[in-house]
N, CA, C and O atoms as a Tinker XYZ file with bonds, in Angstrom:
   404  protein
     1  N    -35.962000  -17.232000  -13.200000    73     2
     2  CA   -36.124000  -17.078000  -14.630000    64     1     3
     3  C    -37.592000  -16.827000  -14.968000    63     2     4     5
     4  O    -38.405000  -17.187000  -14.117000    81     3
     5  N    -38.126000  -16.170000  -16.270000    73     3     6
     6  CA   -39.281000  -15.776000  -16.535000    64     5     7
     7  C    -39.723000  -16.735000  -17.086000    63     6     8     9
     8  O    -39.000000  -17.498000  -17.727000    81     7
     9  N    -41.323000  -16.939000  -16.920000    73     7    10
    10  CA   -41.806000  -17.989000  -17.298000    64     9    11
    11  C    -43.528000  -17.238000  -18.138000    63    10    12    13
    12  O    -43.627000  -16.017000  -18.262000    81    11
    13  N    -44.348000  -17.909000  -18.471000    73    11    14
    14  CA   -45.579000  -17.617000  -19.610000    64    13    15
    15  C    -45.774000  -16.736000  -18.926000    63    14    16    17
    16  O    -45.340000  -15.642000  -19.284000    81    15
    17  N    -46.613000  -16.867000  -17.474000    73    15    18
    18  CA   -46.899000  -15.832000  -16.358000    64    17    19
    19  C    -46.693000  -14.862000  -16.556000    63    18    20    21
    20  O    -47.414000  -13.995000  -17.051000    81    19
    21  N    -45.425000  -14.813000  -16.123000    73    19    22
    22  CA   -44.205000  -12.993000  -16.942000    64    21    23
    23  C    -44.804000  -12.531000  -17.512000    63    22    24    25
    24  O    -45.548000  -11.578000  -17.279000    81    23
    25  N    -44.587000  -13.217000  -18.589000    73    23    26
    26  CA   -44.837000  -12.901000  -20.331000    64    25    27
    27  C    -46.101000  -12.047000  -20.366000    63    26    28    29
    28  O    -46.238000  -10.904000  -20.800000    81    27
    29  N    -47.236000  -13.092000  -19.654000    73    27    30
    30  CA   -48.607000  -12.450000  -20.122000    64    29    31
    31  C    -48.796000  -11.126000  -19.066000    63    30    32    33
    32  O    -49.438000  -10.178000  -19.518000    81    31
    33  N    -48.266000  -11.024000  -17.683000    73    31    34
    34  CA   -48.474000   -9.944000  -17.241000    64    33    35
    35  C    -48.030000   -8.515000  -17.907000    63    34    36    37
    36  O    -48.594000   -7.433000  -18.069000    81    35
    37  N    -46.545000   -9.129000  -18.256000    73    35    38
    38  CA   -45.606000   -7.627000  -18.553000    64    37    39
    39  C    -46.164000   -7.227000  -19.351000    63    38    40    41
    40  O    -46.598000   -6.087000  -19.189000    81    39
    41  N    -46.425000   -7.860000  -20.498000    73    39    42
    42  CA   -47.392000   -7.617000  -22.059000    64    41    43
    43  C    -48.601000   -6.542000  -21.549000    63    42    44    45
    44  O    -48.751000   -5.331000  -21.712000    81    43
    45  N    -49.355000   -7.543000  -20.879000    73    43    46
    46  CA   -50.409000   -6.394000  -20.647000    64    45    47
    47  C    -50.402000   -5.449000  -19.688000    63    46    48    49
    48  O    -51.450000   -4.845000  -19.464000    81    47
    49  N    -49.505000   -5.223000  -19.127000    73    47    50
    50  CA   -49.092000   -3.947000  -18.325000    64    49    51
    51  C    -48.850000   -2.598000  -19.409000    63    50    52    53
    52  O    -49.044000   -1.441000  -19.038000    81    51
    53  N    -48.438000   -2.925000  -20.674000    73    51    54
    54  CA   -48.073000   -2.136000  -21.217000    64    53    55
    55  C    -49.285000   -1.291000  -21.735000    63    54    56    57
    56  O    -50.349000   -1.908000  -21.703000    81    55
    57  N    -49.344000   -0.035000  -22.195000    73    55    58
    58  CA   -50.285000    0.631000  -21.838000    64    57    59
    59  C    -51.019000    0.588000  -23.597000    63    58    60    61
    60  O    -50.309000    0.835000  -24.572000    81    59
    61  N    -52.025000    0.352000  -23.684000    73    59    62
    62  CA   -52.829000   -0.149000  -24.897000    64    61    63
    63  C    -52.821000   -1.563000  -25.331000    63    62    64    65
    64  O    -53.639000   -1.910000  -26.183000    81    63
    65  N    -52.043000   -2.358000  -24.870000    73    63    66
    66  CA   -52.183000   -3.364000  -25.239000    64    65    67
    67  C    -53.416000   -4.454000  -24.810000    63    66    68    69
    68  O    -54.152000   -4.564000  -23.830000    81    67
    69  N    -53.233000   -5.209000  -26.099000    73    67    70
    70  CA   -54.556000   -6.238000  -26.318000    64    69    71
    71  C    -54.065000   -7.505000  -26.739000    63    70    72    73
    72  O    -53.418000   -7.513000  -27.786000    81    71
    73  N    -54.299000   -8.908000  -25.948000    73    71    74
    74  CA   -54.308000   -9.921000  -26.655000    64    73    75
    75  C    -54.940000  -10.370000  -27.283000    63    74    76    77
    76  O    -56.077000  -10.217000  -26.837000    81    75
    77  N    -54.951000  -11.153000  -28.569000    73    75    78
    78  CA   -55.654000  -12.103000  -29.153000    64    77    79
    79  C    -55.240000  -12.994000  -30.382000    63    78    80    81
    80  O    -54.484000  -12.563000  -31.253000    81    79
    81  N    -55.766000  -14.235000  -30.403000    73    79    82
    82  CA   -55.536000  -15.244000  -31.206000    64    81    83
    83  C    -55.024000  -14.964000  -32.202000    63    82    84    85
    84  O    -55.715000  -14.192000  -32.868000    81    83
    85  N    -53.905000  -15.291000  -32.737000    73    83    86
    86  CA   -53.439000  -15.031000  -33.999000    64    85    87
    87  C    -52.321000  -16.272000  -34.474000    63    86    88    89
    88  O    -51.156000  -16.377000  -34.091000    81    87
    89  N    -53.103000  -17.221000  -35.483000    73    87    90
    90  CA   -53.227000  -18.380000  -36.547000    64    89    91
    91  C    -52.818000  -19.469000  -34.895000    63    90    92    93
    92  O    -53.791000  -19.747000  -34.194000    81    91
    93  N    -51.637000  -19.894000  -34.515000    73    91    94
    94  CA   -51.926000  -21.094000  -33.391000    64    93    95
    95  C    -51.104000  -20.276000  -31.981000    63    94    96    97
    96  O    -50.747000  -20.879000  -30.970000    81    95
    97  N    -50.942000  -18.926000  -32.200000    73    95    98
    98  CA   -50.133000  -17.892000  -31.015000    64    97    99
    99  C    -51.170000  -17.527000  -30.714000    63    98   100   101
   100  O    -52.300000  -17.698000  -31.172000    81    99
   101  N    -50.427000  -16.549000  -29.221000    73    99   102
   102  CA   -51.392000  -15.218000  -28.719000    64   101   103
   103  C    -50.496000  -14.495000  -29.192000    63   102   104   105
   104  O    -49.341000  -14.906000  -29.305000    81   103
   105  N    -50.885000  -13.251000  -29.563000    73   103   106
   106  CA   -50.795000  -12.410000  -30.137000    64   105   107
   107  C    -50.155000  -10.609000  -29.261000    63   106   108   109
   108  O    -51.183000   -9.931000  -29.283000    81   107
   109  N    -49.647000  -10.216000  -28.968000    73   107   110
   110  CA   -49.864000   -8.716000  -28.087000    64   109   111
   111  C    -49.515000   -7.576000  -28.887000    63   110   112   113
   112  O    -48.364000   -7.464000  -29.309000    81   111
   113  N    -50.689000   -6.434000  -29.221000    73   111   114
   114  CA   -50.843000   -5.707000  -29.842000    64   113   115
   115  C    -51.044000   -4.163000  -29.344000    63   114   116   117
   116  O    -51.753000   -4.045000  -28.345000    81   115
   117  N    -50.617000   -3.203000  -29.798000    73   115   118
   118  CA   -51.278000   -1.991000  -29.875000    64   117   119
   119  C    -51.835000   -1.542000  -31.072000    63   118   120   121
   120  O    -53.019000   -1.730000  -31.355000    81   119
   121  N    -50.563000   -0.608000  -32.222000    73   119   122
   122  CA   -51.167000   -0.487000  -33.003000    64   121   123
   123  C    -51.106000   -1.674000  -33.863000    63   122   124   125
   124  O    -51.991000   -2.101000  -34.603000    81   123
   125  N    -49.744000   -2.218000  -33.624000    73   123   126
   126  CA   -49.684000   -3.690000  -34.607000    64   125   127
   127  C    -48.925000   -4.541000  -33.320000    63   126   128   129
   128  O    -48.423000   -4.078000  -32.296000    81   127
   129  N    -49.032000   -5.879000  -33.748000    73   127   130
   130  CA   -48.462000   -6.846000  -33.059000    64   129   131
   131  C    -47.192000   -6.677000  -33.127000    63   130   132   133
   132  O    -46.632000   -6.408000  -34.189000    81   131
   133  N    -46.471000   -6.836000  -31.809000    73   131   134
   134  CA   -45.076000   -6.468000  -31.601000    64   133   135
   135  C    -44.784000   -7.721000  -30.525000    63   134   136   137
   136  O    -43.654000   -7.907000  -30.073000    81   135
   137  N    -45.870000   -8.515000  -30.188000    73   135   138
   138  CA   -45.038000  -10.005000  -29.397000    64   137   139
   139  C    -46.179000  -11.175000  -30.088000    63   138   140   141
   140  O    -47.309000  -11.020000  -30.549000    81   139
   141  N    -45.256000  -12.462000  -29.908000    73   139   142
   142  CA   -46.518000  -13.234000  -30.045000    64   141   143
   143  C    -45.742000  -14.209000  -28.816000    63   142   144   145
   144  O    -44.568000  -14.176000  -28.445000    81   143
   145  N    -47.093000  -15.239000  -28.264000    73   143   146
   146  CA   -46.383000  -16.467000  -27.149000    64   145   147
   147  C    -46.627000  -17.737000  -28.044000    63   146   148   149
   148  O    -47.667000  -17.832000  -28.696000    81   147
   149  N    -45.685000  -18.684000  -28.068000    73   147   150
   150  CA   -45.669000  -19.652000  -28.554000    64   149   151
   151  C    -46.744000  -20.581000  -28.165000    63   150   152   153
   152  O    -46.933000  -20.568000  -26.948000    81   151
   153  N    -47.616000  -21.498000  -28.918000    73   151   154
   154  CA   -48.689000  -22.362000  -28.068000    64   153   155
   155  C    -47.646000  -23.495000  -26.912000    63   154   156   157
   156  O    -48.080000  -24.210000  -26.010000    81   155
   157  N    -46.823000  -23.390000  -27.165000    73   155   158
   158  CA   -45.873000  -24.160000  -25.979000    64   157   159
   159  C    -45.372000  -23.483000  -25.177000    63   158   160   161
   160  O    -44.369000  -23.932000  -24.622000    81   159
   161  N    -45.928000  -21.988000  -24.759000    73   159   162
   162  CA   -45.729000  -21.231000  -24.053000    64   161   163
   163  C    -44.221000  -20.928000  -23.404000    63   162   164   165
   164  O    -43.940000  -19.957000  -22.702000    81   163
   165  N    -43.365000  -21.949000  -23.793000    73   163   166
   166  CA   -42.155000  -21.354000  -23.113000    64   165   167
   167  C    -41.266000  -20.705000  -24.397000    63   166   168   169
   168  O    -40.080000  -21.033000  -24.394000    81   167
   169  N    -41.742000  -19.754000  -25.574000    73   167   170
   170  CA   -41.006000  -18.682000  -25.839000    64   169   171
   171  C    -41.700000  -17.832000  -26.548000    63   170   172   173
   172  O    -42.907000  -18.036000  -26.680000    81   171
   173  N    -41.158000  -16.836000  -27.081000    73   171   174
   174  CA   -42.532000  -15.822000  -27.731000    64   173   175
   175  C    -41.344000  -15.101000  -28.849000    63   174   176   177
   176  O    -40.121000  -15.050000  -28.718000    81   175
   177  N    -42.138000  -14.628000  -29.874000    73   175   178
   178  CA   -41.326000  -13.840000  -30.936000    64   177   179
   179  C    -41.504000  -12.174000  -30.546000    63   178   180   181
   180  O    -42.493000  -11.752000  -29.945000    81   179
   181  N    -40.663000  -11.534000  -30.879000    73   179   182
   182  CA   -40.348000  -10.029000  -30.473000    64   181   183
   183  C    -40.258000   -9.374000  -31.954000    63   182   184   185
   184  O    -39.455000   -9.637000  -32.849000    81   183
   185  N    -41.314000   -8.453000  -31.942000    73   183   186
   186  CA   -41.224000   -7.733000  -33.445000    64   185   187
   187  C    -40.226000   -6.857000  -33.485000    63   186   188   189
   188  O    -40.718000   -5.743000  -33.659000    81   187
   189  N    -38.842000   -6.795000  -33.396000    73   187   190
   190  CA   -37.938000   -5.581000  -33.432000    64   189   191
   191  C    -37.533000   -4.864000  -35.224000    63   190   192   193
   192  O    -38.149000   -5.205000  -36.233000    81   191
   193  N    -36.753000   -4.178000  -35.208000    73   191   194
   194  CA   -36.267000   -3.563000  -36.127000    64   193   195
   195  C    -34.615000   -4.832000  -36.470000    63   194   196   197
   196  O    -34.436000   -5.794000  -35.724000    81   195
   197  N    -34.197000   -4.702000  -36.987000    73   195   198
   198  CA   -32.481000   -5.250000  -37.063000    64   197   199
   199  C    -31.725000   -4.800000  -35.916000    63   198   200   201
   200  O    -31.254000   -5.627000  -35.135000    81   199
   201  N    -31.562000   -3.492000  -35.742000    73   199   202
   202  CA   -30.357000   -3.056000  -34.498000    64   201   203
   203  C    -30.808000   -3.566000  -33.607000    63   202   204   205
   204  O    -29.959000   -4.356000  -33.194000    81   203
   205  N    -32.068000   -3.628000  -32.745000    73   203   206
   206  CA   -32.628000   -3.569000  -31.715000    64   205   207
   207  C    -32.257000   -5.077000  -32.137000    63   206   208   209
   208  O    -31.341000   -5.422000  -31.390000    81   207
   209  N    -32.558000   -6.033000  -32.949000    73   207   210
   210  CA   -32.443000   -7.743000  -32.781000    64   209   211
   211  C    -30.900000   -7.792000  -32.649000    63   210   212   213
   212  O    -30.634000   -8.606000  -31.765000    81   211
   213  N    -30.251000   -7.477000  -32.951000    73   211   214
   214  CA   -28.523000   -7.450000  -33.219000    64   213   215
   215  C    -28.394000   -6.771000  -31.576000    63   214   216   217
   216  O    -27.233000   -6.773000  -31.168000    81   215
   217  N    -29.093000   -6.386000  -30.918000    73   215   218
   218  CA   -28.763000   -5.975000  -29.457000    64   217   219
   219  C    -28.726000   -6.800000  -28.433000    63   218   220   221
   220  O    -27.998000   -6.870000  -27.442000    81   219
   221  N    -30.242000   -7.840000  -29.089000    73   219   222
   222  CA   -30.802000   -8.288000  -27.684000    64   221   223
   223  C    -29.947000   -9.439000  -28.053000    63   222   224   225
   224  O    -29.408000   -9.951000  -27.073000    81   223
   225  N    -29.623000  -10.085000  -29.391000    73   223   226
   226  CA   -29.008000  -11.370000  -29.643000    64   225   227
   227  C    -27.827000  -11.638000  -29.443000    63   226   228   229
   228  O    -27.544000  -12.821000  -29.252000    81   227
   229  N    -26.749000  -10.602000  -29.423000    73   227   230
   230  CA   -25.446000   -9.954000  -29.494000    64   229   231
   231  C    -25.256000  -10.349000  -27.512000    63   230   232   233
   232  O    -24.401000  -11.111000  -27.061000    81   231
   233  N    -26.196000   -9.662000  -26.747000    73   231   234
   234  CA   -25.942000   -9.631000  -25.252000    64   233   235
   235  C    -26.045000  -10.848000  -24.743000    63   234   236   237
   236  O    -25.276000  -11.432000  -23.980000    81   235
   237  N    -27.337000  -11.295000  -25.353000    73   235   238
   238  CA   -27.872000  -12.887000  -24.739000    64   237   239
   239  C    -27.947000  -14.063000  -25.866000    63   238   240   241
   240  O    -29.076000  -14.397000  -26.224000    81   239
   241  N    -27.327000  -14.421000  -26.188000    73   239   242
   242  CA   -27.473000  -15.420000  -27.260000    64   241   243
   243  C    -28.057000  -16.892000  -27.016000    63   242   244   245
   244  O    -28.704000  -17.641000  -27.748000    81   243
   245  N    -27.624000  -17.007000  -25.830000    73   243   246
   246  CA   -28.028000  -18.236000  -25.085000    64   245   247
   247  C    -29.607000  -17.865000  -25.390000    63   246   248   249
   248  O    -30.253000  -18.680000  -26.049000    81   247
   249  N    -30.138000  -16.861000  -25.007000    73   247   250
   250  CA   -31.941000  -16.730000  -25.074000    64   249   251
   251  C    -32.595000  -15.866000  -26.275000    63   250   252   253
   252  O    -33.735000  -16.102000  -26.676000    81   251
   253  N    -31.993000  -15.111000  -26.675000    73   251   254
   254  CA   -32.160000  -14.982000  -27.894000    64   253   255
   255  C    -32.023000  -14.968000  -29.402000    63   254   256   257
   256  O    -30.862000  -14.902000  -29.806000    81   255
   257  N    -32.843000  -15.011000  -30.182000    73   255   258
   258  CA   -31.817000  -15.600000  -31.790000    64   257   259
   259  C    -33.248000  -15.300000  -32.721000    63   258   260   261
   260  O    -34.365000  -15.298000  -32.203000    81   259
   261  N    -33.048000  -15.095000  -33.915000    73   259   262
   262  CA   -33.390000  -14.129000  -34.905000    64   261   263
   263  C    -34.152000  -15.572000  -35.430000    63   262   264   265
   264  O    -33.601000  -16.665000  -35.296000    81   263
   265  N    -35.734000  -15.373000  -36.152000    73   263   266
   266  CA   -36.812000  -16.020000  -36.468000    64   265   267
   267  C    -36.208000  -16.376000  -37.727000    63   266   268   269
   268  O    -35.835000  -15.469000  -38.471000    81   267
   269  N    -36.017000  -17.981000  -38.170000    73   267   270
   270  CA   -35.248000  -18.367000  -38.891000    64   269   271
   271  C    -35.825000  -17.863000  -40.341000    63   270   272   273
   272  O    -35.717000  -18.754000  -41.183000    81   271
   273  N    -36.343000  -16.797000  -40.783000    73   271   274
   274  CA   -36.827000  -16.663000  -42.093000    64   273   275
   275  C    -37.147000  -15.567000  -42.348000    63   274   276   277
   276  O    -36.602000  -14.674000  -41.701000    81   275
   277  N    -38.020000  -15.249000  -43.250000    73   275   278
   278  CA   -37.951000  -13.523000  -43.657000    64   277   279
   279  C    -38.371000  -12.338000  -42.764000    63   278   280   281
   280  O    -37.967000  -11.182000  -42.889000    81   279
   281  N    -39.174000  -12.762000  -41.916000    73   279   282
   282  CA   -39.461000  -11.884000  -40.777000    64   281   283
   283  C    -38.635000  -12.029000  -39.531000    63   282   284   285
   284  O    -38.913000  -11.366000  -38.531000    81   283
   285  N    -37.473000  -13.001000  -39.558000    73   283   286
   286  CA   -35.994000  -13.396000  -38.992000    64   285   287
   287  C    -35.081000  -12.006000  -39.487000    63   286   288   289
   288  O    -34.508000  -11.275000  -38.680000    81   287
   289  N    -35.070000  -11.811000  -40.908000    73   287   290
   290  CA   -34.109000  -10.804000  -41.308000    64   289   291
   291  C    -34.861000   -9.372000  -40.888000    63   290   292   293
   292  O    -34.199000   -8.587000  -40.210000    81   291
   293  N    -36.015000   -9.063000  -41.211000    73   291   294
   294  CA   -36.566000   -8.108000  -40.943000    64   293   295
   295  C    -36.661000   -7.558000  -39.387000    63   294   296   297
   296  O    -37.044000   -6.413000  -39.145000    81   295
   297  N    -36.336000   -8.340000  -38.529000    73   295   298
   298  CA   -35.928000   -8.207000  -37.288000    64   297   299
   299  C    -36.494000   -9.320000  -35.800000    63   298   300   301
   300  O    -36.058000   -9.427000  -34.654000    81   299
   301  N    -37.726000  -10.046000  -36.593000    73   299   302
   302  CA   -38.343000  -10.774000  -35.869000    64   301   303
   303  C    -37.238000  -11.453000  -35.086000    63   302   304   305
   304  O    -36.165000  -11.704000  -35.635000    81   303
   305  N    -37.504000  -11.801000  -33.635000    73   303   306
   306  CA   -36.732000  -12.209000  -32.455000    64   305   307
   307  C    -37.555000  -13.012000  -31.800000    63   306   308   309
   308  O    -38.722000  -12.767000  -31.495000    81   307
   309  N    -36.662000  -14.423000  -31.483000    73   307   310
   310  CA   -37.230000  -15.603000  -30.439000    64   309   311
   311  C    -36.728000  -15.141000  -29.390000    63   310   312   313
   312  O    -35.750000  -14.422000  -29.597000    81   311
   313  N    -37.050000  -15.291000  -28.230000    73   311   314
   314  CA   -36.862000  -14.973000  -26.970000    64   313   315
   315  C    -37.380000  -16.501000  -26.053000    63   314   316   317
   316  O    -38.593000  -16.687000  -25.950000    81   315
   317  N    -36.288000  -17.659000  -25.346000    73   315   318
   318  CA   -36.846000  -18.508000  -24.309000    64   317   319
   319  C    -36.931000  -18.149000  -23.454000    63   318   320   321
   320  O    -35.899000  -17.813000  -22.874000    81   319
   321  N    -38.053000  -18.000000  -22.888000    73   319   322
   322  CA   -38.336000  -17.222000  -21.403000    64   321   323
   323  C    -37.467000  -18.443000  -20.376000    63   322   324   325
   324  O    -36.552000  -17.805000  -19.856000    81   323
   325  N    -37.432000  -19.188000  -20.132000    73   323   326
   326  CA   -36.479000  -19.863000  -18.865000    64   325   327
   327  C    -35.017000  -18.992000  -19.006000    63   326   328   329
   328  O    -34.471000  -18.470000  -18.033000    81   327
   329  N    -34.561000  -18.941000  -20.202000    73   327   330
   330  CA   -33.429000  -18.148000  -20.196000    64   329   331
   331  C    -32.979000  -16.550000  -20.061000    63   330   332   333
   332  O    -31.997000  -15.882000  -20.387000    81   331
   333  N    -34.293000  -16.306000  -19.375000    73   331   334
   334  CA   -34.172000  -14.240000  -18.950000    64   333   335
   335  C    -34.660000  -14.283000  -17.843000    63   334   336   337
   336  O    -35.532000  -15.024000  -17.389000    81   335
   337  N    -33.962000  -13.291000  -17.293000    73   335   338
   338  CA   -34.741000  -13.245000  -15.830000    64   337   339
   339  C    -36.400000  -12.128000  -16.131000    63   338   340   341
   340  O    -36.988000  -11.954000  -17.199000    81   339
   341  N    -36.631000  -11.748000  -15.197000    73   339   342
   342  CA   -38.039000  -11.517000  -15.418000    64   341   343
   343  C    -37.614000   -9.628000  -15.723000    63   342   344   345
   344  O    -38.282000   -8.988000  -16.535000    81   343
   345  N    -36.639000   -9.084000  -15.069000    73   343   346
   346  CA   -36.207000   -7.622000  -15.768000    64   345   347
   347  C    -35.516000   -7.656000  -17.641000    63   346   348   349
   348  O    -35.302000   -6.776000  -18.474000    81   347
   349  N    -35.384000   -8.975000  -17.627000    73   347   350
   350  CA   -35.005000   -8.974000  -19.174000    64   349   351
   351  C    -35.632000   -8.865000  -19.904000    63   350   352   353
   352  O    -35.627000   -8.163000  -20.915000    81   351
   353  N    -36.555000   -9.835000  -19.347000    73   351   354
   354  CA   -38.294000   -9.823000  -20.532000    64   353   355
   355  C    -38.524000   -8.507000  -20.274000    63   354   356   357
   356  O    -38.134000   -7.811000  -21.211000    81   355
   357  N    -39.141000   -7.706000  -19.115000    73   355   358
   358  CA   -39.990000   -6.659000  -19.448000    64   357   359
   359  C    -39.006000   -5.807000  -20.283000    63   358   360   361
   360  O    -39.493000   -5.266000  -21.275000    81   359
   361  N    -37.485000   -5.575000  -19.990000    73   359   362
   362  CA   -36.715000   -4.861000  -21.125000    64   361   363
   363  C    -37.067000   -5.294000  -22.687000    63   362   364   365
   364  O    -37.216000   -4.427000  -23.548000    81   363
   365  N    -37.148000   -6.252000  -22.886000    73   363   366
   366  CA   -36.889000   -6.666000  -24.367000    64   365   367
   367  C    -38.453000   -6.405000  -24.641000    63   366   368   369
   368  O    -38.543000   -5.740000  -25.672000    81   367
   369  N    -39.618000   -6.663000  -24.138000    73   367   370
   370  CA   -41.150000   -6.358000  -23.927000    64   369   371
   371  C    -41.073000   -5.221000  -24.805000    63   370   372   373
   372  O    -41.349000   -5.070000  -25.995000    81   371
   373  N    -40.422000   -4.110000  -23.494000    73   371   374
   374  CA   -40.848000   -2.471000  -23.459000    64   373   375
   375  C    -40.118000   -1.856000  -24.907000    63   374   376   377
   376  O    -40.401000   -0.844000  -25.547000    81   375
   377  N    -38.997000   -2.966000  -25.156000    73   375   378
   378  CA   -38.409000   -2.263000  -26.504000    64   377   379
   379  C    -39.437000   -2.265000  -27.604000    63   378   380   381
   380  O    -39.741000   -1.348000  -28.367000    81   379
   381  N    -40.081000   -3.938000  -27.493000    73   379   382
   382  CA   -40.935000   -3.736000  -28.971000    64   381   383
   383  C    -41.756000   -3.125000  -28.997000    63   382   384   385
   384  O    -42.075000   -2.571000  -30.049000    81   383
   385  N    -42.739000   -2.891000  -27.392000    73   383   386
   386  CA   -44.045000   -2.218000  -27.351000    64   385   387
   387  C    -43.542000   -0.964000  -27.722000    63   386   388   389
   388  O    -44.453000   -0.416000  -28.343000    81   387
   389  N    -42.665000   -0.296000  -27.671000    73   387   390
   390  CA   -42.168000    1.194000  -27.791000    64   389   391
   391  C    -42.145000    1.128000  -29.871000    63   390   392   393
   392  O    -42.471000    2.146000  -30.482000    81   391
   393  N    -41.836000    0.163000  -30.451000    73   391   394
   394  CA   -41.979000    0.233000  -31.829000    64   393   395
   395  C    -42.828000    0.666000  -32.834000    63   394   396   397
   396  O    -42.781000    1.176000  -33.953000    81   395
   397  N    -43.920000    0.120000  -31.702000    73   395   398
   398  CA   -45.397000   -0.469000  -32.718000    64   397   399
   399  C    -46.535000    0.125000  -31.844000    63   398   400   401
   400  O    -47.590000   -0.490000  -31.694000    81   399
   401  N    -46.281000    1.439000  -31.219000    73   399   402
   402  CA   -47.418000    2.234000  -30.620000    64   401   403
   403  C    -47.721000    2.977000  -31.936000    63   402   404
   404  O    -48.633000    3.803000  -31.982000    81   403
């Protein structure tokens, strides 16, 4: 299962991306932030659209589920990394980084 490690490699594998602090997260950005990691490091939010959250939540529910509030409806996505293997994360990764280039 994927763990922070993952997280922070796959992120920055992606091509422009940049971390940084943002309010008590890290942050992963190109043109806009499209992940953040939780300061308890075992989950991170996924900036998607609706379909794309209705995809990843719909397949895996056990690990993923929609940010309980307005950026919840707008598509924001929790993701627990113990609960994806490490090809899940970089899938669900590569979807948001593909959003927000």
């Amino acid at each position: 299962m994927a763990n922070d490690k993952d997280f922070e490699r796959i992120a920055l594998s992606l091509p422009g991306t940049e971390a940084r602090p943002h309010v008590d997260r890290t942050a992963y950005r190109v043109r806009r932030i499209y992940a953040t990691l939780a300061p308890d490091r075992l989950s991170a939010n996924l900036m998607y659209g609706p379909s794309d959250q209705k995809r990843f939540c719909g397949s895996k529910p056990e690990a993923f589920s929609a940010v309980p509030n307005k950026w919840g409806e707008k598509g924001a996505t929790t993701v627990l990394l113990a609960a994806v293997s490490e090809a899940e994360l970089r899938e669900a990764l590569e979807c948001a980084w593909e959003l927000h280039q």
